[in-house]
N, C-alpha and C positions, 0 to 999 in steps of 0.2 A: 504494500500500500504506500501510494506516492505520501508526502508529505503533505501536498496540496488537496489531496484528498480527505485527509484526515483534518473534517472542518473545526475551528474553532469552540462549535457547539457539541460537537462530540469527544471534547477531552475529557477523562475521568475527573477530572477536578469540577469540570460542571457540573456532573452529576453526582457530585456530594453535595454540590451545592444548591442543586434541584430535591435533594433531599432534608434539607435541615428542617429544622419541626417535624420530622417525620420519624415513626419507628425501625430502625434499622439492626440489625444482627451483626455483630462483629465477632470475629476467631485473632485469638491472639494469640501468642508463643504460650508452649504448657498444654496447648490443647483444654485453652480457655473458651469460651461461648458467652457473649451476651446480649442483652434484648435492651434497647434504651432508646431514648429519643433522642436523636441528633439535634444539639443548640448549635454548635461551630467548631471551627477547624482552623489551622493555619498552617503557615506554606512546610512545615514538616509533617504536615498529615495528622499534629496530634488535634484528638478529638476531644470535647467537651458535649458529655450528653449526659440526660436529664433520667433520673426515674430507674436507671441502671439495675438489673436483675440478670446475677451469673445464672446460668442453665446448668444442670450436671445432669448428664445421661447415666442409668444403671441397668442391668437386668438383674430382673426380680427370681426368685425360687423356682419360680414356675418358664424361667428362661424369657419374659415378657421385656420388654425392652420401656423400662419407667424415666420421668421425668421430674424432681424436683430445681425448687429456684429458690436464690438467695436474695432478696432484696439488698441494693449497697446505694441507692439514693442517688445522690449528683455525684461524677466521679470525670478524671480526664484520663484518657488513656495516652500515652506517648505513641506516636506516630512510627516509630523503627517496632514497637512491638508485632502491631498489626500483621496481621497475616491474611484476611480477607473483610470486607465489610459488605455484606447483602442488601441493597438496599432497597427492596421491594416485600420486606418481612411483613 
């Protein structure tokens, strides 16, 4: 993909930014998970998001694949942690 093709409106940083106030899923180093509202970001990618609730996946006795969550409130992530952010959760 040429450069020129790759428009303006389609750089991933727009589309964080088309996400803010929005609930978005992020994976961090540790084989971290969590659910929060994107408030903002800056040019190292770290995030500030709102409402923050880690995820932990377990299976249960019966081999069922469970899900509890931890509420952690307003929290910012550093931006070098991140490993993917979903932004259509």
């Amino acid at each position: 993909m040429s450069h020129e093709s790759f428009s303006r409106s389609n750089r991933p940083i727009d589309y964080l930014k088309d996400s803010l106030n929005k609930v978005i899923l992020i994976k961090v180093k540790r084989n971290r998970l969590f659910r929060a509202k994107l408030m903002s970001f800056d040019e190292h990618l770290n995030i500030y998001i709102e409402n923050a609730e880690q995820i932990f996946e377990y299976q249960d006795d019966e081999g069922n694949i469970r899900e509890e969550h931890e509420d952690l409130g307003d929290i910012v992530i550093r931006g070098d942690n991140i490993i993917f952010i979903n932004l259509s959760s």
